[in-house]
N, CA and C atoms as an extended XYZ file, in Angstrom:
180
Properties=species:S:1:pos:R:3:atomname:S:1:resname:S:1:resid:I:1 pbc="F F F"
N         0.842       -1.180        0.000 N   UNK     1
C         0.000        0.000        0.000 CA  UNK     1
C         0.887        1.242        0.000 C   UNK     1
N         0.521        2.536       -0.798 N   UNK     2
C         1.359        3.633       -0.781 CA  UNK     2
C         1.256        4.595        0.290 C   UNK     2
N         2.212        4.938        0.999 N   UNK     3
C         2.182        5.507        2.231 CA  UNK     3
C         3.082        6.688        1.765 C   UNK     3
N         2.583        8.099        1.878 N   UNK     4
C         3.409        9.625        1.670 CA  UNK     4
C         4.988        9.441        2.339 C   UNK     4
N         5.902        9.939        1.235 N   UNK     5
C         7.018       10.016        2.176 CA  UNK     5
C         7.287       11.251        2.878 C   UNK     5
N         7.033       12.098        2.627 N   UNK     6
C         6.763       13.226        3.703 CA  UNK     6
C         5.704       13.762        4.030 C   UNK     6
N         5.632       14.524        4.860 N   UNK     7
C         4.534       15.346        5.224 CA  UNK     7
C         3.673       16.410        4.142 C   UNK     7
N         2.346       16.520        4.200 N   UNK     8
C         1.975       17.767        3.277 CA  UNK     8
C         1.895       18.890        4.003 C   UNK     8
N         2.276       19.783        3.599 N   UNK     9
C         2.142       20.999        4.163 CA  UNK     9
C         0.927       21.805        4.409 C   UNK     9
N         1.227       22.775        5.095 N   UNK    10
C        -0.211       23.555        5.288 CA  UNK    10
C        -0.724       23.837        4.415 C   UNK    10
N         0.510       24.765        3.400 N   UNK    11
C        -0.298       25.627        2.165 CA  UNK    11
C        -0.997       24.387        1.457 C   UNK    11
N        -0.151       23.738        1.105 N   UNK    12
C        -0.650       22.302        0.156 CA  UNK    12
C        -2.074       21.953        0.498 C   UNK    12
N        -2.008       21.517        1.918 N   UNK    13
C        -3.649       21.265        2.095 CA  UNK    13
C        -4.294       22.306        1.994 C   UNK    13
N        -3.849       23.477        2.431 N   UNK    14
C        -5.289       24.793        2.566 CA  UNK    14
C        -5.544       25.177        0.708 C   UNK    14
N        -4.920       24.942        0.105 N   UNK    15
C        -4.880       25.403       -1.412 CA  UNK    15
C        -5.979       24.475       -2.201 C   UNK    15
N        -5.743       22.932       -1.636 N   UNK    16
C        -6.558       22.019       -1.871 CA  UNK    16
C        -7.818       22.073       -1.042 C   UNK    16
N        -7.866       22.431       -0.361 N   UNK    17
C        -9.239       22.646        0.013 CA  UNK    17
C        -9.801       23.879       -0.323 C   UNK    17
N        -9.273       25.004       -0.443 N   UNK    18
C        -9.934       26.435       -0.663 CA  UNK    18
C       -11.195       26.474       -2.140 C   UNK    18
N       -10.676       25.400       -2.351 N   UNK    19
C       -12.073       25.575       -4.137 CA  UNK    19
C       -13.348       25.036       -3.319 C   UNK    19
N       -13.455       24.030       -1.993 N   UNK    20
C       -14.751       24.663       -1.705 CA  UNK    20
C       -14.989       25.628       -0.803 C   UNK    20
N       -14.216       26.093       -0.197 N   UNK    21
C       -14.275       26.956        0.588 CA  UNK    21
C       -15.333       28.032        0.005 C   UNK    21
N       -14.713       27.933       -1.310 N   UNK    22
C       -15.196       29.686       -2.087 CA  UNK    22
C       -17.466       29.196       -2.709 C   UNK    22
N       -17.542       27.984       -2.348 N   UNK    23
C       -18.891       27.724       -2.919 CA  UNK    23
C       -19.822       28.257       -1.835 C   UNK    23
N       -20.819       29.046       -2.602 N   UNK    24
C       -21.485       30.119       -1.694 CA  UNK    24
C       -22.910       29.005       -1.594 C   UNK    24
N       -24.076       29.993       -0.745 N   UNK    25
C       -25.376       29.145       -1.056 CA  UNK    25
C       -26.324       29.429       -2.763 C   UNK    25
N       -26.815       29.046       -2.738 N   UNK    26
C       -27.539       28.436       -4.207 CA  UNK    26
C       -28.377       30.407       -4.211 C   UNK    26
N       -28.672       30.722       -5.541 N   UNK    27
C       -29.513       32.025       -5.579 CA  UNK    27
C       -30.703       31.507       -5.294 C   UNK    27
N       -31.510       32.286       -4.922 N   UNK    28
C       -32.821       32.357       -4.667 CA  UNK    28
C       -33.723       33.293       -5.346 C   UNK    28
N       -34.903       33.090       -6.296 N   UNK    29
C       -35.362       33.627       -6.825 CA  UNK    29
C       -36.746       33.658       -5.696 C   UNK    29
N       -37.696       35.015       -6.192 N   UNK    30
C       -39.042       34.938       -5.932 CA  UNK    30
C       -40.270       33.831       -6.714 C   UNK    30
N       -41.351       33.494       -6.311 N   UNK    31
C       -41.979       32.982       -6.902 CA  UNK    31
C       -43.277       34.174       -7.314 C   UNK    31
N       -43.846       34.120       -8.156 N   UNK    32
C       -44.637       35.139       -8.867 CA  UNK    32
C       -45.659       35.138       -8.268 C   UNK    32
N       -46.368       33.605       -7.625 N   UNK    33
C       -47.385       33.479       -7.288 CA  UNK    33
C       -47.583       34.390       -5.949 C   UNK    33
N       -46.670       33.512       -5.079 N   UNK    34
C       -46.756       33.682       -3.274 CA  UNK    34
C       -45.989       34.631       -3.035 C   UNK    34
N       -45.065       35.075       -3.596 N   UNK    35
C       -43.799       35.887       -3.372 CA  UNK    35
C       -42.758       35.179       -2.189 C   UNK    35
N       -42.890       34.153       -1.916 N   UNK    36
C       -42.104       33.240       -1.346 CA  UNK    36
C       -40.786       33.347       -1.766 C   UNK    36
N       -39.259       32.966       -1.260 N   UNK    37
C       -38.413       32.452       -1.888 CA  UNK    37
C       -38.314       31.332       -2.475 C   UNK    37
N       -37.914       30.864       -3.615 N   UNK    38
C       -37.588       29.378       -4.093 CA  UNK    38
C       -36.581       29.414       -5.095 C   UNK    38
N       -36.201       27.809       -5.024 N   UNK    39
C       -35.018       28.058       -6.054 CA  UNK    39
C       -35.404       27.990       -7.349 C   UNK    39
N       -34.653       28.458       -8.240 N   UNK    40
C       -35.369       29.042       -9.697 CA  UNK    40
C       -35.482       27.643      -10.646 C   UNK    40
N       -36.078       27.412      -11.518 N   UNK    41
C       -36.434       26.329      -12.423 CA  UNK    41
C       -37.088       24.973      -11.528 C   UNK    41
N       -37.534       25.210      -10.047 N   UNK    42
C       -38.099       24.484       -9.969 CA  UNK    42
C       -39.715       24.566       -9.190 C   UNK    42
N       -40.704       23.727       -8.877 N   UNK    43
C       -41.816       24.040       -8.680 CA  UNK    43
C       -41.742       24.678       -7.244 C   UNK    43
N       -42.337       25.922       -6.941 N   UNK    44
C       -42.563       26.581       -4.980 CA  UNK    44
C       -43.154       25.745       -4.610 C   UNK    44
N       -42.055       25.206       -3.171 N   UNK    45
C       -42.949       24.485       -2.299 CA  UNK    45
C       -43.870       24.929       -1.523 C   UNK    45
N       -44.127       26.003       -1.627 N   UNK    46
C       -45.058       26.737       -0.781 CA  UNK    46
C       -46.335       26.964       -1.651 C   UNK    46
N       -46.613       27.329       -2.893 N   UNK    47
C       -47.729       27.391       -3.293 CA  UNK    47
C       -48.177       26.224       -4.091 C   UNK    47
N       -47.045       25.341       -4.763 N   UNK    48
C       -46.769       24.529       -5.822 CA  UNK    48
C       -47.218       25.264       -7.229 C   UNK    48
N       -47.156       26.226       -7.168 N   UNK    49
C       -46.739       26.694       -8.834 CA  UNK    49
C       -45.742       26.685       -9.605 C   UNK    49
N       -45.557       26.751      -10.864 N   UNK    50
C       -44.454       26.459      -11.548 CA  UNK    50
C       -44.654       26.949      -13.329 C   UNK    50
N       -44.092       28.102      -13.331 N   UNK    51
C       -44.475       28.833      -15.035 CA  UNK    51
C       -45.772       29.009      -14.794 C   UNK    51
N       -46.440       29.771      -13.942 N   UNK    52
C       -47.941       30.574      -13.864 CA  UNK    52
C       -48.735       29.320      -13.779 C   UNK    52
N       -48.516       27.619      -13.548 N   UNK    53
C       -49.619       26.505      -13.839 CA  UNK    53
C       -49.485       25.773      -12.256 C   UNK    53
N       -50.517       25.739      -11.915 N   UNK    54
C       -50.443       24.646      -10.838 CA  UNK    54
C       -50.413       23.415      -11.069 C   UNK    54
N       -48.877       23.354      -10.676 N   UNK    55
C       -48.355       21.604      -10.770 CA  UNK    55
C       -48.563       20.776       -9.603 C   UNK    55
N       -48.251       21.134       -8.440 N   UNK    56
C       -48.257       20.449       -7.256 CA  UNK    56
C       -50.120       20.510       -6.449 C   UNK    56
N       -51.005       19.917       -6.473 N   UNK    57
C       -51.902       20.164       -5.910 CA  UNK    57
C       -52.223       20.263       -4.215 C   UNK    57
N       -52.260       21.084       -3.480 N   UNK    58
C       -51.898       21.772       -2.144 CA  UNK    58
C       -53.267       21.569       -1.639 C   UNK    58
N       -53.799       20.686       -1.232 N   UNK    59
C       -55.268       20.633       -0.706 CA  UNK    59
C       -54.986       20.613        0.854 C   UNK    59
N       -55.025       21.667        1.401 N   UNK    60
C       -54.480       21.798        3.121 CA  UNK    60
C       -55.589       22.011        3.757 C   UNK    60
């Protein structure tokens, strides 16, 4: 089995890890219907609309 012959260094690891460091949270669009937040291209879980059509049926 391959075992490192030396140590990695700090920078080495912090350099390798910093690409996710830099991943932010996802945008958030409004929904037209509710004015809710949701994420964009997919149906609001809050009203279940999706392109002005009710997709999700919400019988509460």
């Amino acid at each position: 089995m391959a075992v490192p012959k030396r140590k990695t260094s700090k920078a080495k690891t912090a350099g390798r890890k910093a690409a996710n460091m830099k991943m932010g949270a996802p945008g958030l669009s409004t929904c037209p219907q509710c004015h809710e937040p949701k994420l964009p291209h997919r149906v609001c879980p809050t009203c279940g609309f999706y392109d002005g059509k009710d997709v999700v049926n919400n019988a509460e």
